[in-house]
Wavefront OBJ file of the C-alpha trace (Angstrom):
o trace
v 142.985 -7.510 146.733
v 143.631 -4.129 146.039
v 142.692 -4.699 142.169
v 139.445 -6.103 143.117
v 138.534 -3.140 145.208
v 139.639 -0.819 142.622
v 137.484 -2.380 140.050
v 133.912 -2.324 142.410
v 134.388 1.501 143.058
v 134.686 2.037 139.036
v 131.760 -0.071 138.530
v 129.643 1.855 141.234
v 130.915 5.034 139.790
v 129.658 3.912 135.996
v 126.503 2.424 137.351
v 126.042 5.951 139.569
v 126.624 8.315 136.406
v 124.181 6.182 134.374
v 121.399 6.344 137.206
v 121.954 9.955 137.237
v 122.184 10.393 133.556
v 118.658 8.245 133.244
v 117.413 10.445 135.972
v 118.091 13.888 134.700
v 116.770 12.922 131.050
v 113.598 11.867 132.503
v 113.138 14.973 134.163
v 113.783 16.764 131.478
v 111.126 15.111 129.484
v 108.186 16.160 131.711
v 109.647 19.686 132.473
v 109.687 22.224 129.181
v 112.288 25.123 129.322
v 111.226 28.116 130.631
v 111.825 29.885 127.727
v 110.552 27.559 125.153
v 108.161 29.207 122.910
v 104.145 28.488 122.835
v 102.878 26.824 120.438
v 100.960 28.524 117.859
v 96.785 28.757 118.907
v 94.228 26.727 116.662
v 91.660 28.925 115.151
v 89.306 27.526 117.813
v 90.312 27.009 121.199
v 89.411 24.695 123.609
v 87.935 26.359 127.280
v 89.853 23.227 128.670
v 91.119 20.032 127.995
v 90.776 18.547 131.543
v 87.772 16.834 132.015
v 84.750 19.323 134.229
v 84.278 16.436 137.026
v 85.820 13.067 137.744
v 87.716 10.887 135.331
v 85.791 10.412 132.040
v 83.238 12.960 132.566
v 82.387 14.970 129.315
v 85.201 18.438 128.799
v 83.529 22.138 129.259
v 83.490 22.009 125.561
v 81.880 19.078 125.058
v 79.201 20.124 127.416
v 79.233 24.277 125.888
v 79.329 22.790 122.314
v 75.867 21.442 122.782
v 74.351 24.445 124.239
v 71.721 26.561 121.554
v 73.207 29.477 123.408
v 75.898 31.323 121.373
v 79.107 31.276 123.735
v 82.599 33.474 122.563
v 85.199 34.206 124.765
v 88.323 36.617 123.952
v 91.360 37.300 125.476
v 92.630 40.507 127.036
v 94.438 41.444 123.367
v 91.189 40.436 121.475
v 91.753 37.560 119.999
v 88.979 34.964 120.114
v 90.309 31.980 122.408
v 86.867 30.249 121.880
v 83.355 29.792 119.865
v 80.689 27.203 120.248
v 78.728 25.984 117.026
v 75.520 27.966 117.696
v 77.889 31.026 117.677
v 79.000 30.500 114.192
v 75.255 29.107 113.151
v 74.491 32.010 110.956
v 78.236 32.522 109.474
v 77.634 34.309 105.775
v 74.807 35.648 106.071
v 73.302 39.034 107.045
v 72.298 39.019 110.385
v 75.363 36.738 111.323
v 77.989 39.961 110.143
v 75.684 41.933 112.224
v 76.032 39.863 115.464
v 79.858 39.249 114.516
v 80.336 43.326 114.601
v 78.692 43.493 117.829
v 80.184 41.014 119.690
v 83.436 42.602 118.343
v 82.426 45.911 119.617
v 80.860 44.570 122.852
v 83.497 42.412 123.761
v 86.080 45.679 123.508
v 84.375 46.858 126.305
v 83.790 44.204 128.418
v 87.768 43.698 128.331
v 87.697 47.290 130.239
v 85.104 46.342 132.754
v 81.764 47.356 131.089
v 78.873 44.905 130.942
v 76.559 45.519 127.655
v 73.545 44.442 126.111
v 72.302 44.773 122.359
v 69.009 43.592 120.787
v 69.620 43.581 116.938
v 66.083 43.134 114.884
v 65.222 41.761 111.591
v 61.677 42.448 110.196
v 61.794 39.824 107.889
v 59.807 37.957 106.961
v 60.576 35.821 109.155
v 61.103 38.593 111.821
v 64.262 37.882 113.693
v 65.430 39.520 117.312
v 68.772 38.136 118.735
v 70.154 39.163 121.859
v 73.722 39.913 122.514
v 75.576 39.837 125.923
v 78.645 40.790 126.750
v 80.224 40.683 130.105
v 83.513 41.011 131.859
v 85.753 37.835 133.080
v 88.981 37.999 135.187
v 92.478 39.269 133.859
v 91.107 41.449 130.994
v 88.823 38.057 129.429
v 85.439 38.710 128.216
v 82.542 36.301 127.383
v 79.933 37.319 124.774
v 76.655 35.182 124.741
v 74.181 35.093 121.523
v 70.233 34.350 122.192
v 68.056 33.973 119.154
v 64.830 35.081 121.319
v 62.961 35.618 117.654
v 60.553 32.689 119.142
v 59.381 33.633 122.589
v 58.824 37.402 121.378
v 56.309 35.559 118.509
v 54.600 33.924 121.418
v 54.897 36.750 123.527
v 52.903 38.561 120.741
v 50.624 36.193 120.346
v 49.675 35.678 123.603
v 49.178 39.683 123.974
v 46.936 39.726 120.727
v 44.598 36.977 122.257
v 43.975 38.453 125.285
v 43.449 41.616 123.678
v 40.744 39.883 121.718
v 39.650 37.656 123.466
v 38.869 40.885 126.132
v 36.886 42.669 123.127
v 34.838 39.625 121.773
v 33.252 39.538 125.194
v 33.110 42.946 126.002
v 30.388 43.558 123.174
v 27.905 40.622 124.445
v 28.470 41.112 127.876
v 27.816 44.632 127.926
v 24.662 44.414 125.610
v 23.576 41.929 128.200
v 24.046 44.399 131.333
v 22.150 47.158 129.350
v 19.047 44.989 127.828
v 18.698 43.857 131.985
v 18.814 47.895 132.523
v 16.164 48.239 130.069
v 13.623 45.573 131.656
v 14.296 46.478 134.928
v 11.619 49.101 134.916
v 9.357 48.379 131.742
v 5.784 47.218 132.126
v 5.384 46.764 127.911
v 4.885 43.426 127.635
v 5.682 42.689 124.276
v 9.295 45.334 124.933
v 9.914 42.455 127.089
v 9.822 39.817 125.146
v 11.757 41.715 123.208
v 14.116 42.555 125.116
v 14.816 39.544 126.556
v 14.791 37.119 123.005
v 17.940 39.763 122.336
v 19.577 38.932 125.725
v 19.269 35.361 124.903
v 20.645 35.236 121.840
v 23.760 37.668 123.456
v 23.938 34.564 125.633
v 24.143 32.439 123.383
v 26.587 34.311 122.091
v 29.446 34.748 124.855
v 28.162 30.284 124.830
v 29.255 29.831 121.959
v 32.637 32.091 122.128
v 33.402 30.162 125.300
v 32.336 26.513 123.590
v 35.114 27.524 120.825
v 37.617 28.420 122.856
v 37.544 25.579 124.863
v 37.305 23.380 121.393
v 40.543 25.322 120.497
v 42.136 24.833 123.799
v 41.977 20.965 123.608
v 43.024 20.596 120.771
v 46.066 22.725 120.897
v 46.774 21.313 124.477
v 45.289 17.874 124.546
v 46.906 14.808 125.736
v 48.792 12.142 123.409
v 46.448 13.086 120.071
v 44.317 10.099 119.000
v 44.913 7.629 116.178
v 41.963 5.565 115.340
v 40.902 4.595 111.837
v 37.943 6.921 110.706
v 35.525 6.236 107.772
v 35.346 9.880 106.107
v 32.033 9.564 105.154
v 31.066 9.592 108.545
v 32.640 12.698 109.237
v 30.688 13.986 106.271
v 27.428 12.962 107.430
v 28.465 14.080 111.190
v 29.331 17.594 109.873
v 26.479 17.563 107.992
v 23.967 17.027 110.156
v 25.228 19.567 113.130
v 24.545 22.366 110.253
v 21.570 20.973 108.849
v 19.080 23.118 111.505
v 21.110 26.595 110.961
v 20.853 25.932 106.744
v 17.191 25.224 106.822
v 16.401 28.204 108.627
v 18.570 30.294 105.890
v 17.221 28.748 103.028
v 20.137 26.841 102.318
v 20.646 23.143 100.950
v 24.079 21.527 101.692
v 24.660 18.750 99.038
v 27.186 16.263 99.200
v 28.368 14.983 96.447
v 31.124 12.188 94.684
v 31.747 10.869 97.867
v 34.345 7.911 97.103
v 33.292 4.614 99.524
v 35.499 2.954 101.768
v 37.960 6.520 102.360
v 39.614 5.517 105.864
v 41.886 8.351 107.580
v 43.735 8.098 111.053
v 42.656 10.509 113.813
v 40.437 12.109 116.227
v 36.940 11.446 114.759
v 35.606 14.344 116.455
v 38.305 16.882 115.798
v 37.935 16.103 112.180
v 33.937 15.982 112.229
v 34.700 20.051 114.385
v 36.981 21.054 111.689
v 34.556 19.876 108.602
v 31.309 21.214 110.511
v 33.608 24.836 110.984
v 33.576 24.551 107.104
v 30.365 23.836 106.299
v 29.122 26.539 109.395
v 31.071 28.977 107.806
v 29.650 28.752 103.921
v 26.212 29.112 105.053
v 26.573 31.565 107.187
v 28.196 33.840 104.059
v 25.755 32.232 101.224
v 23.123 34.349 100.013
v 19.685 33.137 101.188
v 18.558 30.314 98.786
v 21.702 29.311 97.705
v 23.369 26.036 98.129
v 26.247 24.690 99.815
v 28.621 21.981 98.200
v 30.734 19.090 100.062
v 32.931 16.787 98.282
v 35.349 14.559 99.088
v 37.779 13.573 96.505
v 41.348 11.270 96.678
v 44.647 13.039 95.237
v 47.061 10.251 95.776
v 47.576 9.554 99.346
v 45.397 12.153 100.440
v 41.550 12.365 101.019
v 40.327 16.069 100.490
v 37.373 17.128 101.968
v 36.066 20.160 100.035
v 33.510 22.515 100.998
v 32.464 25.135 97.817
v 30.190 27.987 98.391
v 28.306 31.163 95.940
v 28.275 33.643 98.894
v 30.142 36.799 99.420
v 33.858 35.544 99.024
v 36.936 36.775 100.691
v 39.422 39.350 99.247
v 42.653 38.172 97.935
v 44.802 40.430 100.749
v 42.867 38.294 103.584
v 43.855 34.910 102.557
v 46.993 34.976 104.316
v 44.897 36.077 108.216
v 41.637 34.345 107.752
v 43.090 31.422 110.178
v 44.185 33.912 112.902
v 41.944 33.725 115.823
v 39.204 36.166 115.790
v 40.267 37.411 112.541
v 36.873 38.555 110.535
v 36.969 40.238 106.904
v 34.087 41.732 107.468
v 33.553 42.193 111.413
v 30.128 43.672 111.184
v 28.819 41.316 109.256
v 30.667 38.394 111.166
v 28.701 39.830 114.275
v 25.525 39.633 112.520
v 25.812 36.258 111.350
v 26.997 35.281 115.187
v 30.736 33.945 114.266
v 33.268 33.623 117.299
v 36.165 34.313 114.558
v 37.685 30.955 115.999
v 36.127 28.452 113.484
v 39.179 28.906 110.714
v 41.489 28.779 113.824
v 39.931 25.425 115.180
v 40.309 23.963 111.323
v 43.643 24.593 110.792
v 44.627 23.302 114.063
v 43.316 20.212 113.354
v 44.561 19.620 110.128
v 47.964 20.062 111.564
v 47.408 17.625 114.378
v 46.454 14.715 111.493
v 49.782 15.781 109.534
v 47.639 18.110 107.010
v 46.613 21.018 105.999
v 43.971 23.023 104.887
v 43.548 25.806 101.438
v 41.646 28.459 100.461
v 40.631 29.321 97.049
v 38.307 32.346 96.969
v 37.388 35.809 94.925
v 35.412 38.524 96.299
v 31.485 38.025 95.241
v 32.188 35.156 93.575
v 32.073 32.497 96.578
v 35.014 30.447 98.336
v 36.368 26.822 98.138
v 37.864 25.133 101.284
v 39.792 22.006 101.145
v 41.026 20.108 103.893
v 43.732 17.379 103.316
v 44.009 14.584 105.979
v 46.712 11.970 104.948
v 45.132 8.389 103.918
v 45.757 5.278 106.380
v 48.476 3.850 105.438
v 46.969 0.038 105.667
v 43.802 0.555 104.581
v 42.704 0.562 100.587
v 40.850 2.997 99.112
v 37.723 2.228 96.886
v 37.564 3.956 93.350
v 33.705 3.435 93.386
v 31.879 6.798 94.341
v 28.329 8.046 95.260
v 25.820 10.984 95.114
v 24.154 11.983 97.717
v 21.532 15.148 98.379
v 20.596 16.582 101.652
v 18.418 19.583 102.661
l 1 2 3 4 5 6 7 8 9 10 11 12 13 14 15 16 17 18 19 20 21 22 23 24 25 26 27 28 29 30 31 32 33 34 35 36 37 38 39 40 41 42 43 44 45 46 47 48 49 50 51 52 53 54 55 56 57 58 59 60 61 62 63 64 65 66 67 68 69 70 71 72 73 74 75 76 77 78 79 80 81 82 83 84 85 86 87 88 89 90 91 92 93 94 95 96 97 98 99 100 101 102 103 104 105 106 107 108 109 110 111 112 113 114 115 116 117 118 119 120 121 122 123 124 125 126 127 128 129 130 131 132 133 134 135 136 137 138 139 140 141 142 143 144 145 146 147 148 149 150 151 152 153 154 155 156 157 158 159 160 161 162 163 164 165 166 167 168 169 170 171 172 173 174 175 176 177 178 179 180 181 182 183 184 185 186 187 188 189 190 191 192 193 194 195 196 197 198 199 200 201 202 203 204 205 206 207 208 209 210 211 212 213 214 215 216 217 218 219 220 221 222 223 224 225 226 227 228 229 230 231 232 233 234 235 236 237 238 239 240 241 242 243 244 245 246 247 248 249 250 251 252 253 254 255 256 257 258 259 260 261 262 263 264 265 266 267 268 269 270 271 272 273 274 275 276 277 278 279 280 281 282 283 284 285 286 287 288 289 290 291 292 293 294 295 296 297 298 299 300 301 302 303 304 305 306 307 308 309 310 311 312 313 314 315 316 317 318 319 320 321 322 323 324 325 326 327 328 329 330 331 332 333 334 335 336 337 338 339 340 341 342 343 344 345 346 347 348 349 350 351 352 353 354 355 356 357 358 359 360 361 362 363 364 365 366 367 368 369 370 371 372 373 374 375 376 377 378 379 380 381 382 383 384 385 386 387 388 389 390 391 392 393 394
């Protein structure tokens, strides 16, 4: 009896210092020393490796890493702990050793407590403006933020330049118009009147047609979903054609058209493409010599149909090529006022080439005349006919 107890209490007393042995090694498996060295840190860092909300929601740098914003964080010795892809976008070149020396430089003062900003500018071309941040975080951190704002200051500018013209185009008419009323408020000449007052109509008609062209412009460039119907180019022709035909015969001019392929199908806004060809054919009259002719072709260059419009007026100088689609840009602004121009056909044109996926080119020499093409991408289930006509109209 007394062997049998003897033998239970040294089986309890193994199967106790093997429970206790199993116990302690698992604890030691989820506890680290306290003196156990870090490991070493990865050139990049993640922010956190815990997920931001519940249980399979995406990590802060999943969610950071997406951002276009430049994010870099450093610790309170310096070193970088973390940097999103749009921080190392322009690694190698340039302006990205520029924006790497200021966030160094920033971020050595945000550790102390200072909050900077610094705009560093490029002039191009393109012209470039990124904006640096820096600001302080808790226990010496600091967090440096890169904005490439090289965009919205383009717009900005823009936007400024229009109203600025815009402002000035109707300044002229509209003030002509409040002194010509001046002058007939107290004259009894009948035949100053009639004067007088065929000049305030065609002022009018002037601030119409600015307004008419801006709202052209306006649609296009804000319209709803564009359209995409087939359209038979030689009705554009004749459509452009026709809403110049009046203005030519009253300058003397004849607008031919000439090798127009048949059959040469396109897919777009009919009348956005009839506006942009009409803008063409508006313009060369309006800067061909008096008697002089005006020449429209349309001619296929694989899968493009080019609508050409060739004229023998005053041409354009080689250092204007590059502005002549701004809005309200005029080489010659005296004689664009004569000849009534808004300075917003070009614009209109090359707004809606880009809306059909083209484009439009210049080819001009001062005194010699210009050539206009405008290339509108074929349908792509339609085939073209090789045969071609001539056609003459006055």
């Amino acid at each position: 009896m007394v062997i049998v107890l003897v033998a239970i209490v040294a089986v309890a007393a193994i199967v106790g210092a093997a429970v206790g042995w199993a116990l302690a090694r698992r604890a030691s498996e989820h506890e680290a020393p306290a003196t156990a060295p870090r490991p070493a840190a990865a050139p990049r860092r993640e922010i956190a490796a815990h997920p931001a909300g519940p249980a399979g929601s995406p990590t802060w740098n999943e969610v950071v890493d997406r951002l276009n914003l430049g994010v870099v964080v450093a610790g309170p010795r310096g070193r970088i702990h973390y940097r999103n892809p749009a921080a190392g976008a322009m690694a190698g070149t340039h302006l990205g050793l520029l924006i790497d020396d200021t966030i160094d430089h920033l971020l050595a003062g945000a550790r102390t407590g200072r909050e900077a900003v610094k705009v560093l500018e490029l002039y191009g071309p393109p012209r470039v403006a990124v904006v640096v941040r820096a600001v302080p975080l808790r226990d010496g951190t600091a967090l440096a933020t890169i904005e490439d704002v090289s965009e919205r200051r383009r717009v900005d500018a823009v936007r400024t330049d229009f109203v600025a013209n815009i402002s000035h185009e109707l300044k002229t008419p509209v003030g002509a118009l409040a002194v010509l009323a001046e002058a007939l408020e107290e004259e009894d000449d009948l035949e100053v009147v009639r004067r007088v007052a065929g000049r305030m109509v065609r002022e009018a008609h002037r601030v119409a047609r600015t307004i008419d062209d801006l709202m052209e412009l306006s649609r296009i460039e804000l319209g709803e979903e564009p359209v995409r119907d087939p359209v038979d180019i030689a009705d554009v022709v004749t459509g452009a054609v026709q809403r110049t035909r009046t203005f030519a015969e009253q300058r003397g001019i004849t607008i031919q058209v000439l090798d127009q392929p048949v059959g040469v199908v396109v897919t777009g806004d009919r009348r956005q493409l009839e506006s942009a060809l009409g803008n063409l054919v508006e313009n060369a009259v309006k800067y061909s010599e008096q008697g002089s002719s005006v020449q429209v072709r349309v001619r296929l260059e694989g899968r493009w149909a080019e609508l050409m419009v060739a004229d023998h007026g005053i041409g354009i100088p080689a250092a204007d090529h590059a502005r002549i689609f701004e809005r309200f840009y005029r080489v010659d602004r005296a004689r664009g006022r004569d000849t009534g121009g808004t300075g917003l056909g070009l614009s209109i044109v090359r707004h809606v080439a880009t809306n059909h996926g083209g484009e439009v080119l210049v080819s001009s020499q001062e005194g010699e005349g210009s050539t206009f093409v405008l290339r509108i991408p074929l349908a792509p289930t339609r085939e073209q006919a090789p045969a071609s006509t001539e056609e003459q109209l006055q």
